[in-house]
N, C-alpha and C positions, 0 to 999 in steps of 0.2 A: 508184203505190204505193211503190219503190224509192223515189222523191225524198222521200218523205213518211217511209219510215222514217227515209232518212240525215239529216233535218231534224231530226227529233224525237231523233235518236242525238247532236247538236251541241247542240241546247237540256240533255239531257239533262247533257255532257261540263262545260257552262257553269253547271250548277245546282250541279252537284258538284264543281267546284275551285275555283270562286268566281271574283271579276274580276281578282286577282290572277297570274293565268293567262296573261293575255293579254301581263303584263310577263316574266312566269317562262321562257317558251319562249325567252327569247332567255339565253342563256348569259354574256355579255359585260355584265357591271356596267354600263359605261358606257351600253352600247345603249338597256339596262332605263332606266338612270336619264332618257335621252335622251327615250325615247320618253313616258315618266311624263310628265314636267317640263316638256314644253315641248304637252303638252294644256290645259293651263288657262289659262283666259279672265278675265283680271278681270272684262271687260264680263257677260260669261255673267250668269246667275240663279244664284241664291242657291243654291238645290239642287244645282244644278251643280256648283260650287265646294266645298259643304258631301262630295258623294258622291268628288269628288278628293281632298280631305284623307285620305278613309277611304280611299281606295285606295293614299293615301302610305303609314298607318298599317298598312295589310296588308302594303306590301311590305318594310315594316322587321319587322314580326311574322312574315314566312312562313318556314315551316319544314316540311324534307319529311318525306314521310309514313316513311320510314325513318331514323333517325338515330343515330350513337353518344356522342353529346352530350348531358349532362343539363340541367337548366334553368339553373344560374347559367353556364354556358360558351354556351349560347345566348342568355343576357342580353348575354353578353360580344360574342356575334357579332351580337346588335342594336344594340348600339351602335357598331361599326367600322359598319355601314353606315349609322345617323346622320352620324356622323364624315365616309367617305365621300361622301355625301348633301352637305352642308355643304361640303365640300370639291368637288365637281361644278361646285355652282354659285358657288362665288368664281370658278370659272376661268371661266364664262359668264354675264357680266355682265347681258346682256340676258335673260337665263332668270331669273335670281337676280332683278331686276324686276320680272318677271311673276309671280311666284312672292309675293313680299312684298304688292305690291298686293295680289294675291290673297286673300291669307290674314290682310292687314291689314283688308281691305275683309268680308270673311266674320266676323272678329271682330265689327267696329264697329255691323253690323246685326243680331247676335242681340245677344238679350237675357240678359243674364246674373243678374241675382237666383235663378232657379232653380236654377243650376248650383250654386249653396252653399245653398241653403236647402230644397229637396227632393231632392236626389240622394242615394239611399241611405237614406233618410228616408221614415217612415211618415206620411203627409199626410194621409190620408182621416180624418175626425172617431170612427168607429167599426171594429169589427175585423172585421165582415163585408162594411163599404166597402170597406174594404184586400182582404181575400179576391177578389171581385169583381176591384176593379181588378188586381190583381196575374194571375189569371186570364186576365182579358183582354187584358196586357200578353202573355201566354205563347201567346192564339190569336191575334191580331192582328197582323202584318207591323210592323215597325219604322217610325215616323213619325217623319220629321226636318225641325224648324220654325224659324224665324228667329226666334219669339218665343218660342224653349225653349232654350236651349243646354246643357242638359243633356242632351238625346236625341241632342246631336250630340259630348258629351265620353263618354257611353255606348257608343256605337258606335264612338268613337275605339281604346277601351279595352276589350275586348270579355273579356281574358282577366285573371284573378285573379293572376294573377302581375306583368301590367303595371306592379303597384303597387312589390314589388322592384325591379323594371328601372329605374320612375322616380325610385328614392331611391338605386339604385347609378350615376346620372350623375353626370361629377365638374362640376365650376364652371365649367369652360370651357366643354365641349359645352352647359351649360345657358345660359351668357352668351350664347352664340351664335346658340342656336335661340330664345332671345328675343329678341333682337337683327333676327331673321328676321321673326318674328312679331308684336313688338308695337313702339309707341311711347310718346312721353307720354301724347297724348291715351287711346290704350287705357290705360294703367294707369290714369288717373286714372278714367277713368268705369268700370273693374271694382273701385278704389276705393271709391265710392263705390256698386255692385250688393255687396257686400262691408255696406257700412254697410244699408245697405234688408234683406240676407239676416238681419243682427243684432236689425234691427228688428221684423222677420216673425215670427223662432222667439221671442224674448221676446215677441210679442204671443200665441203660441199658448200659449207656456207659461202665461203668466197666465191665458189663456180655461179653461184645464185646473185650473188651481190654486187658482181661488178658485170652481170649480164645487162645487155642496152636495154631490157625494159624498165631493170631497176634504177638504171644510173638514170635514163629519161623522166623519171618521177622524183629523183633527187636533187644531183648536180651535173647535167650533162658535158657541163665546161670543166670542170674538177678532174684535174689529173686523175688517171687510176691507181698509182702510186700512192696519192696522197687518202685514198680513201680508207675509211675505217676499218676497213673489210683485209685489204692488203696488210696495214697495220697492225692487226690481230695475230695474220699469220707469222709475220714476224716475230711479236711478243712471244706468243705461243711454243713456237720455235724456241728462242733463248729461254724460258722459263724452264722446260723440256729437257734442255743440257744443266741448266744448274740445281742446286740443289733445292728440291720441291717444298720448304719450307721459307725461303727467302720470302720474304714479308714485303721488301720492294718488288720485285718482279711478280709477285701475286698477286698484289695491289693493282699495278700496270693492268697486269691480265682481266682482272675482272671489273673493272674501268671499262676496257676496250670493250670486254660481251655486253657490258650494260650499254655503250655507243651501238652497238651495232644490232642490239633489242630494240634501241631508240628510232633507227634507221628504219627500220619496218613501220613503225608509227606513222614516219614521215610520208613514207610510201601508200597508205592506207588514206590520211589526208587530200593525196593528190590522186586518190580514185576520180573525182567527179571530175577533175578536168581532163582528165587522159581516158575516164573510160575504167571498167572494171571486167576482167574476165574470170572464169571458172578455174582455170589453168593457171591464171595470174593468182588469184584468191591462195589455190592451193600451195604453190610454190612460198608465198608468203607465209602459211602457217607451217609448210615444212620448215621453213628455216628458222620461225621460231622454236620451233619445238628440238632443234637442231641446237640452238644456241641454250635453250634450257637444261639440255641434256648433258653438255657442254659443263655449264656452272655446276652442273650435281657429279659428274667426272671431275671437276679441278676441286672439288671441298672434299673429295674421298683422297684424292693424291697429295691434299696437303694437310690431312688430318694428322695431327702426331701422334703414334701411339703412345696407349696412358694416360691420356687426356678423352674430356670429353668427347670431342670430335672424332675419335675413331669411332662412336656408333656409328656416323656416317654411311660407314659400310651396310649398313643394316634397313639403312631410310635408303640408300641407292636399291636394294635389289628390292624394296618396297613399290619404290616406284618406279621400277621395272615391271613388274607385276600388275599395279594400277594403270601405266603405259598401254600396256599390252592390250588390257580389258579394254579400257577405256578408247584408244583408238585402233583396235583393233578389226573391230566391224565397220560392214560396209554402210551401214547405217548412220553412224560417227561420222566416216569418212565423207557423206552426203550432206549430211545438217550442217558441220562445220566449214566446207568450201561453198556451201550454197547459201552462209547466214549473211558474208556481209555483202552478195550479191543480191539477196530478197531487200535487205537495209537501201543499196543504192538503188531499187528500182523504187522502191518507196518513196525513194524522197525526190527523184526523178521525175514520180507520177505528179508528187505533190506539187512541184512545180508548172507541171502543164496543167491542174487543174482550179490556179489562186483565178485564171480569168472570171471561171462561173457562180462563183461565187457568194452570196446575197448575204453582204454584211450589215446589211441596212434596209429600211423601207424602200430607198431609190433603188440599192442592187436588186430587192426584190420584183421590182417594178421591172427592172432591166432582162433580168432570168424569164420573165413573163413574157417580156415581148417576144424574145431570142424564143422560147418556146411557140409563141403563134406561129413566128416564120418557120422554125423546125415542122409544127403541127402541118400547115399548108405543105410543105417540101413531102413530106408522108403522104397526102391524099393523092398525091399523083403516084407514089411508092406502092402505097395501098392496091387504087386502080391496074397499075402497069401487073401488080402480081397475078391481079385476078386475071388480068387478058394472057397470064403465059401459063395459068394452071388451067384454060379453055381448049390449049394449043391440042392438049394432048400427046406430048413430046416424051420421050422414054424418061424415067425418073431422074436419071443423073443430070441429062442436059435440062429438063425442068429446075434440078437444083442449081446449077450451072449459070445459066439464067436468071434464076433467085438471086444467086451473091451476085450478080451485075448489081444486078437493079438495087438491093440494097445499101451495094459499095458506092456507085453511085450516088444516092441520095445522100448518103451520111456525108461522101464531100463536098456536094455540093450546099447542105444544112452549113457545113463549118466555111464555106465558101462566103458564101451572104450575112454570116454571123448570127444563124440560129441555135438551137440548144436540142439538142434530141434528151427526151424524158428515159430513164432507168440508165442512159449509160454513164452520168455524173457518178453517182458513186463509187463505181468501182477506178476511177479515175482519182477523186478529189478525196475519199476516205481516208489513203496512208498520209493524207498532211495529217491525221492525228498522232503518227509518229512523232513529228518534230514538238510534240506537247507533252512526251510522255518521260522530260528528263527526272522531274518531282513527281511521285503519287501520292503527295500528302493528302489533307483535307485540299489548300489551295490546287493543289496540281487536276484532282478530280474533277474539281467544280469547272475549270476550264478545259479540261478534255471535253464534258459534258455539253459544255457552252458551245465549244467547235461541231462535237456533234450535233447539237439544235442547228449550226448556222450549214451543216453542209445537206440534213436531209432537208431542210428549210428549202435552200436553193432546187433540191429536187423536186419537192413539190409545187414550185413555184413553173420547175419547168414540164414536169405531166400536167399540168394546171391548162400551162399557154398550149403543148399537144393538144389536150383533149379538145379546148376552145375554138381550136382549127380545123381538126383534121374533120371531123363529124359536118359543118357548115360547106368546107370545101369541096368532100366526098358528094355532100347533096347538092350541091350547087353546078359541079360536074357534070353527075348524074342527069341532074333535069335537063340539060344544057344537051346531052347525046339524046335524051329522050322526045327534046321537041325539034331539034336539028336533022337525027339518022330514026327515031322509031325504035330505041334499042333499050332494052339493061344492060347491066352490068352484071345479072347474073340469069340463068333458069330458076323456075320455083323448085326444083328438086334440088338444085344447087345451092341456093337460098337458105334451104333450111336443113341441109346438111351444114353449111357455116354453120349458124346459129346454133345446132346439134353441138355442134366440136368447139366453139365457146362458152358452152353451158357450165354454170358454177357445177354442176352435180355433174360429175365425171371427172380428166384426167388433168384439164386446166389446170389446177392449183402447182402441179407437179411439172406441166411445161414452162407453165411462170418461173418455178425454181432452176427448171433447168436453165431459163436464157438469162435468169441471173448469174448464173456462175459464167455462163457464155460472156454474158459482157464483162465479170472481171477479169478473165480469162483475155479479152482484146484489149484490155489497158493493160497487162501485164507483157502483150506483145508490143503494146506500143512504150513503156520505157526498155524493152531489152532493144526495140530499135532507135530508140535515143540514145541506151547506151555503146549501143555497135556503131553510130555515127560520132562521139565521140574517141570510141576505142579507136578504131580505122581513120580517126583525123580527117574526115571528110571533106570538112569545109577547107582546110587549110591546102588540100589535093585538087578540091575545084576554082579556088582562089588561081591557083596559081598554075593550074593545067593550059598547058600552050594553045592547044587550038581552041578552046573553051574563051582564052583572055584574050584572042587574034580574030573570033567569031563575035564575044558583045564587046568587048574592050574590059581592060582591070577594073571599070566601077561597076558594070553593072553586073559582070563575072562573080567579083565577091558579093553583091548586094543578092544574086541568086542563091549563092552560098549560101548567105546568112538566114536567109529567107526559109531555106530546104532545112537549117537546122532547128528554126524555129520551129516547122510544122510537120516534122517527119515524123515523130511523134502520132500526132492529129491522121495525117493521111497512113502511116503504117497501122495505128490502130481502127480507123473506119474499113478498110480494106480488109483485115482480118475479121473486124466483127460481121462484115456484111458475108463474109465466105463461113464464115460457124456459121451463120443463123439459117444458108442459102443451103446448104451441105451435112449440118448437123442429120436432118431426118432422111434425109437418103443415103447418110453412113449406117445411121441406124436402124435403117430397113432392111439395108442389107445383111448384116447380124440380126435380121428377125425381133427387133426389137420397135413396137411402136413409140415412135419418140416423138416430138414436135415443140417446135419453139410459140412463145406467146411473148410476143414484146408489146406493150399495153398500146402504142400509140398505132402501129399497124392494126391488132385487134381490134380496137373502134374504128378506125378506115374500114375495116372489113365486115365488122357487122352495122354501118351505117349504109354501106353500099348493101346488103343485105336488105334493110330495111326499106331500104325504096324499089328494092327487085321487087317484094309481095304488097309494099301496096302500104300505106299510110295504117290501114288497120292493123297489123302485124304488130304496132306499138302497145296494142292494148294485151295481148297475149302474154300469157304466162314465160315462153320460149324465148319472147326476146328479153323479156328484165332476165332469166337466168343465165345468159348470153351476157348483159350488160355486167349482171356481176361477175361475173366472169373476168369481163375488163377488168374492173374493179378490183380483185383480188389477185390479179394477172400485173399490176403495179403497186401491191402493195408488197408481194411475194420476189418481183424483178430489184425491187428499190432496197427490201429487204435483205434477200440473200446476198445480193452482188456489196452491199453494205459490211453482210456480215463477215466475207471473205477478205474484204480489203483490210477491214479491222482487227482481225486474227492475223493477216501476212504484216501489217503494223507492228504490233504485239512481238510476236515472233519476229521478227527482224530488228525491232529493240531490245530481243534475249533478256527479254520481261519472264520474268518466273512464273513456272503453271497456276501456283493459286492467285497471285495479281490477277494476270490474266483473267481467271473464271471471273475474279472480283470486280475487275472494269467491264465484262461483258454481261456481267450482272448488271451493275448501276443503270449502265446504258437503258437495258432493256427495265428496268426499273422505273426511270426517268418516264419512258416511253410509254409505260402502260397507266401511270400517274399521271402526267398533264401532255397527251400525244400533242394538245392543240400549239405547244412549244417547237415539236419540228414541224409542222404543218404550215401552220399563219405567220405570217412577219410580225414582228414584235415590237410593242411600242417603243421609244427611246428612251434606255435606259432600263427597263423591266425585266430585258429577257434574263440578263444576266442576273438580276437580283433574285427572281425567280428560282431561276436555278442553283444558287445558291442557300435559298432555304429550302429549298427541297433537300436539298446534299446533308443540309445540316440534320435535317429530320429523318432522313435515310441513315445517316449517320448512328443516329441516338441506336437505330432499329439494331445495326450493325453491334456496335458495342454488347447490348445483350443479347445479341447470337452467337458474341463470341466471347462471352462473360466476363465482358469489362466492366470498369468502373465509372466511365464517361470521361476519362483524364484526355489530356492536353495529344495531339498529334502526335505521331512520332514517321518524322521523313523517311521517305524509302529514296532513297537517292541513286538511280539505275547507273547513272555513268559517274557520278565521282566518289565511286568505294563507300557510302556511308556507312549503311545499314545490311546492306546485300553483299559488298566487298565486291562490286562485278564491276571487270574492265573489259572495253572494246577493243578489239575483238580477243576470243581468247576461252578459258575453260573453265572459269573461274565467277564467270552470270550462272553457268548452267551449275554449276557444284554449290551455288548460294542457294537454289532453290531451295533446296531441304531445309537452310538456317531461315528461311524466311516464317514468321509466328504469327499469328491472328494478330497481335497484340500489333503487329507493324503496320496492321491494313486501318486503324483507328485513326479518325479525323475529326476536329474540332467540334463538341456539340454547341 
C-alpha cells in the first residue's frame, strides 16, 4: 500500500510539472542542455522525434512558477537561451549532427499544406461542425501526426505570446536556427505546400461564393462566370504557372482578393433584407479569414529574397500562431458568429419598438392612454389567474393555463392598441444602438437624451397600468360581490397574496427575474422577425396557390403584409406569456423557489386582495409592504430588462469593455442625479438642454478621475476607423480595446 501511494505521488509530481522537469532539476545550463540534446535519435519514429522538438520548445518557454519578470524581459530571457542553445551545439559538433538530421528528417516526412491552410482557420463546411469539432478538440488528448504538421507547430507553440517572441528575433538568431533546421530541398517543397495551401483556400472561397445564398444577396442575375469569385480562380491559377515576382499578375491577384473581401461587405448589407442566420454569419467570416490568409500566402511567395519582404516569412508563422489562439476556442468561435446576429436583432427590436415611444408631451399623453387600456385588459388577466390558482389543478396544467391566459391578454392589449408596462424596454432599448456611431461629448449627450425618452415612455406606460388595473379589479370585484355574494379570494388566501408581495422577502429578486424574462421575449420576438424574413415568408404567402384561389392576390398579400408587420408583436407576447406562465413550475421542479412579479398583474392581485379582507386591510402595516412591493416589482422589471437590452446594444456595436462600463456609468449617473428626467415628460425644449449640462458637469467630474486637463473632446469613432481602428464586422473592434485610453472617453467641459 506504501509503494502504491509513493507511486501514484511521482505519476502525480510528472502530470503536474510536465516533462520539462526532468531537464529543470539540474541547475547547470550546460548539463540541461547536455542531457536534452544528445537524446534524439534520427533513426527513432517519428513520434519520437516530433515529442523531442516539444520538449526543446518547453525548455526554451519554461518559466517558474514565481517570477519578477514581466513578459517582454522573459521574451528577452528566451532568447539568450536560443542563443545559448545554438551556441552549445557549434562547440559539439557531433550533437549539433544529430540534432539537424533529426530535425531535418522530422521536417521532410510531415506534411505541410495544413500548416497554412487550416491552422487557425475555420475548416468545417457549417457552424455547428466547427462547434462539435472544436469541442472535441478541448475533450480529446492532443494527436500529433506526420500527415498534419500543424498539430505539431500547435504544440510547438502553445502560448499566445509565442507570437511576440517570434517577431522580437533579430536576423541572426533567425539565420541560424534555419540554418539548423532546414535546407534547399525543405524549402523548396514547403514551397510549394505554400503554393497547394493557395490553392485549397481559393478553391473554398469560390465553393462559398458562388453558393445561391451568397449570389442571392449579391447578383442573382450575374453570370457565375463573370463573378469575382471565378475570376480569382483564374488569376490565381496563371499567377501559379508564372514567375511569382511578376508585378503585373501580382497586382491582378490581389485586386481581385480585395474585390472579393469587398463581396462579403455587400453580403453583410443585404442581411436585413433577406434575413441573417448562424450558419450564414459563420460561413461569411470563414471566407474572410479565408481570403486574409490568402494575401499573407501571396506576400510570403512574392517576397524576394534579400530584400525586406522576406521577413515575411516570420510575420506568416506569427500569425499562424495568433490564428490559432485567437480562433481557436470555442468561445471565439461563439462571440464572433453570434455578434453580427446580436447586431441584427437589435436593430430589428429597434424597429418594432419607434411606435411606443413618447417623444413629446402629446406621445406622452398617447403611452398614458395605451397604458389605461393595457391596465383594464390586466384586471381581467389579474382576476382569470386567481379563479385558475382556486382550480387546484396539478402545477404544470396550473402553469399551462397561466401562459394561456397571459398569451392572451398580451395579444389582445396589442389588438386594441394598448401598452403593457416593463415589457417596453427590453423591446425599445437596442434603438440605442443606432446612436452609438460617436461617443464623443455630442454622441453621449444623445445616447442619454434617447435614454430619458425610452424610460420616459415606460413610465408613462406603468403610470396608465397602475391607473387601471387597481379601479377595474374593484369595480369587478364589487360587481360579483353584489350580483353572486362572492370574493375573489379566501381570507387565508388573501393574505398569503399579500405575504408573497411583501417588500421584505423574495419580491425584489422575482421582480429581476421577470425583467430578464421579458428581455428575454423581445429577443424571441426579432429572431422571429428575423426567421420571417430569412424563410421569405411573405413573398411564399403572396403567391401560394391555394392561399391566392381562397382570398384572391389582394387580400392574400395584404395578410402577408400584415403577418410581417406583427409577427414580431404576436411571437414575442406568445413567448412572454409562456416564460411568465411556466417559468415557476420549471423551477419548482428543480427544487428551486422561483416566481415571477410583473408590476401590473401584482396590483391586479393585491387590489383584488384588498377587497377580499374588507376596506380595513388598507390601514395595515401588510398591505403598504405588499404595495411596495409593487413598487419596487417595476422599478427592478423596467430596470433590469433595461439593463440587458443596453449591454446586448453595446456588445452587438463591438463597443470596447471600458466605453461600455463608461456608458453604463453615465446612464446610471444621469439617473441617480435628476431621475425626475426619465420619469416626467419634459417641457419643450428642456429635456435635452438639461441633459446636456448635466453631461457637461459629469464631464468636468470625469476628467479629474482620469487626470486630465479639461481639454477639448477627442472622438471615438466605432465604425469609421478613427480612434479605435474597428471595422464591421471583423477582429479588429475587439483587438482595439486595449489601444482604447481614458484620455478618449473626455468630453467637452
Amino acid at each position: 500500500m506504501k509503494f502504491l501511494f509513493f507511486k501514484m505521488l511521482v505519476v502525480w509530481r510528472r502530470l503536474r510539472h510536465g516533462m520539462q522537469a526532468r531537464y529543470m532539476a539540474r541547475h547547470d545550463v550546460g548539463r540541461q542542455l547536455d542531457s536534452l540534446m544528445r537524446r534524439v535519435d534520427p533513426a527513432s519514429a517519428w513520434h519520437e522525434r516530433a515529442n523531442w522538438l516539444i520538449d526543446v520548445a518547453e525548455w526554451l518557454r519554461h518559466r517558474p512558477a514565481v517570477s519578477l519578470l514581466d513578459r517582454q524581459a522573459w521574451n528577452k530571457v528566451r532568447s539568450q537561451r536560443l542563443a545559448t542553445m545554438l551556441d552549445w551545439l557549434d562547440q559539439h559538433r557531433d550533437v549539433r549532427r544529430n540534432v539537424q538530421n533529426a530535425m531535418q528528417k522530422t521536417l521532410r516526412e510531415a506534411n505541410g499544406p495544413e500548416l497554412f491552410s487550416t491552422t487557425g482557420l475555420p475548416h468545417e463546411p457549417g457552424f455547428f461542425g466547427e462547434l462539435v469539432e472544436r469541442l472535441a478538440r478541448m475533450v480529446l488528448p492532443r494527436h500529433l501526426s506526420p500527415t498534419d504538421l500543424s498539430s505539431l507547430f500547435t504544440a510547438l507553440f502553445p502560448d499566445p505570446d509565442d507570437a511576440n517572441w517570434l517577431l522580437e528575433l533579430d536576423n541572426e538568431l533567425l539565420v541560424r536556427l534555419w540554418k539548423l533546421f532546414a535546407d534547399d530541398g525543405i524549402s523548396h517543397m514547403y514551397w510549394q505546400q505554400i503554393e497547394e495551401a493557395i490553392t485549397y483556400l481559393t478553391t473554398t472561397v469560390i465553393a462559398d461564393g458562388i453558393s445561391p445564398a451568397f449570389r442571392q444577396r449579391l447578383e442573382p442575375k450575374m453570370p457565375m462566370r463573370a463573378t469575382p469569385f471565378l475570376a480569382l480562380r483564374r488569376e490565381i491559377e496563371a499567377w501559379l504557372r508564372t514567375n511569382p515576382y511578376d508585378q503585373a499578375a501580382l497586382r491582378s491577384v490581389r485586386m481581385l482578393v480585395a474585390v472579393c473581401h469587398a463581396q462579403t461587405d455587400r453580403i453583410y448589407a443585404h442581411l436585413d433584407e433577406y434575413g441573417v442566420s448562424v450558419s450564414l454569419v459563420y460561413r461569411i467570416e470563414r471566407m474572410r479569414a479565408h481570403l486574409q490568409r490568402i494575401g499573407r500566402l501571396i506576400d510570403v511567395r512574392a517576397a524576394v529574397p534579400g530584400e525586406p519582404g522576406a521577413g515575411r516569412v516570420q510575420l506568416l508563422l506569427a500569425d499562424l500562431i495568433s490564428a490559432h489562439h485567437n480562433r481557436g476556442s470555442v468561445r471565439g468561435l461563439m462571440r464572433r458568429s453570434f455578434a453580427l446576429l446580436a447586431r441584427k436583432m437589435v436593430e430589428r427590436n429597434a424597429n418594432h419598438g419607434e411606435q411606443a415611444i413618447a417623444r413629446d408631451a402629446a406621445g406622452y399623453r398617447k403611452v398614458l392612454k395605451g397604458g389605461l387600456l393595457g391596465g383594464a385588459v390586466l384586471a381581467g388577466t389579474a382576476l382569470l389567474q386567481i379563479g385558475v390558482a382556486r382550480l387546484g389543478s396539478a402545477h404544470f396544467f396550473e402553469g399551462a393555463l397561466a401562459s394561456l391566459n397571459y398569451a392572451a391578454s398580451f395579444l389582445l392589449i396589442a389588438a386594441v392598441g394598448g401598452v403593457l408596462a416593463t415589457r417596453q424596454p427590453a423591446v425599445a432599448a437596442p434603438m440605442l444602438a443606432s446612436h452609438m456611431g460617436e461617443l464623443d461629448a455630442d454622441g453621449m449627450r444623445g445616447l442619454i437624451a434617447e435614454a430619458g425618452l425610452l424610460l420616459r415612455s415606460q413610465s408613462a406606460a406603468i403610470f396608465g397600468n397602475l391607473l387601471a388595473v387597481a379601479p377595474v379589479v374593484a369595480l369587478v370585484c364589487t360587481a360579483g360581490w353584489f350580483l353572486f355574494g362572492v370574493v375573489p379570494m379566501r381570507t387565508e388566501q388573501a393574505h398569503a397574496e399579500l405575504v408573497s408581495l411583501s417588500l421584505v422577502g423574495p419580491t425584489p429578486l422575482y421582480a429581476a427575474l421577470t425583467g430578464v424574462l421579458l428581455w428575454l421575449s423581445s429577443l424571441a420576438a426579432g429572431f422571429a422577425d428575423n426567421w420571417f424574413a430569412l424563410r421569405r415568408v411573405r413573398e411564399i404567402m403572396s403567391n401560394q396557390r391555394r392561399l391566392v384561389h381562397a382570398l384572391g392576390p389582394l387580400r392574400a398579400e395584404r395578410c402577408a403584409a400584415w403577418l410581417e408587420r406583427n409577427v414580431a408583436t404576436i411571437s414575442g407576447s406568445m413567448v412572454l406569456g409562456l416564460l411568465l406562465g411556466m417559468t415557476p413550475v420549471l423551477a419548482e421542479f428543480f427544487g428551486l423557489p422561483l416566481d415571477v412579479r410583473q408590476v401590473t398583474l401584482a396590483a391586479g392581485t393585491l387590489a383584488a386582495a384588498a377587497f377580499s379582507l374588507g376596506w380595513q386591510s388598507l390601514a395595515t402595516p401588510e398591505f403598504w409592504l405588499a404595495a411596495g412591493g409593487v413598487a419596487i416589482s417595476a422599478f427592478l422589471g423596467v430596470g433590469v430588462a433595461f439593463a440587458c437590452a443596453l449591454t446586448l446594444a453595446l456588445r452587438a456595436r463591438d463597443v470596447p469593455r471600458r466605453m461600455r462600463r463608461f456608458v453604463q456609468r453615465e446612464v446610471l449617473r444621469r439617473f441617480v442625479t435628476a431621475p425626475a428626467f426619465f420619469i416626467f415628460p419634459e417641457r419643450a425644449g428642456a429635456g435635452v438642454d438639461a441633459a446636456v449640462h448635466d453631461e457637461e458637469g459629469s464631464g468636468e467630474d470625469e476628467d479629474r478621475d482620469n487626470g486630465g486637463d479639461g481639454g477639448s473632446a477627442t472622438p471615438i469613432d466605432i465604425g469609421n476607423d478613427t480612434q479605435t481602428q474597428a471595422e464591421w464586422p471583423g477582429e479588429s473592434a475587439r483587438d482595439s480595446e486595449r489601444n482604447v485610453h481614458p484620455e478618449g472617453l473626455r468630453r467637452h467641459g
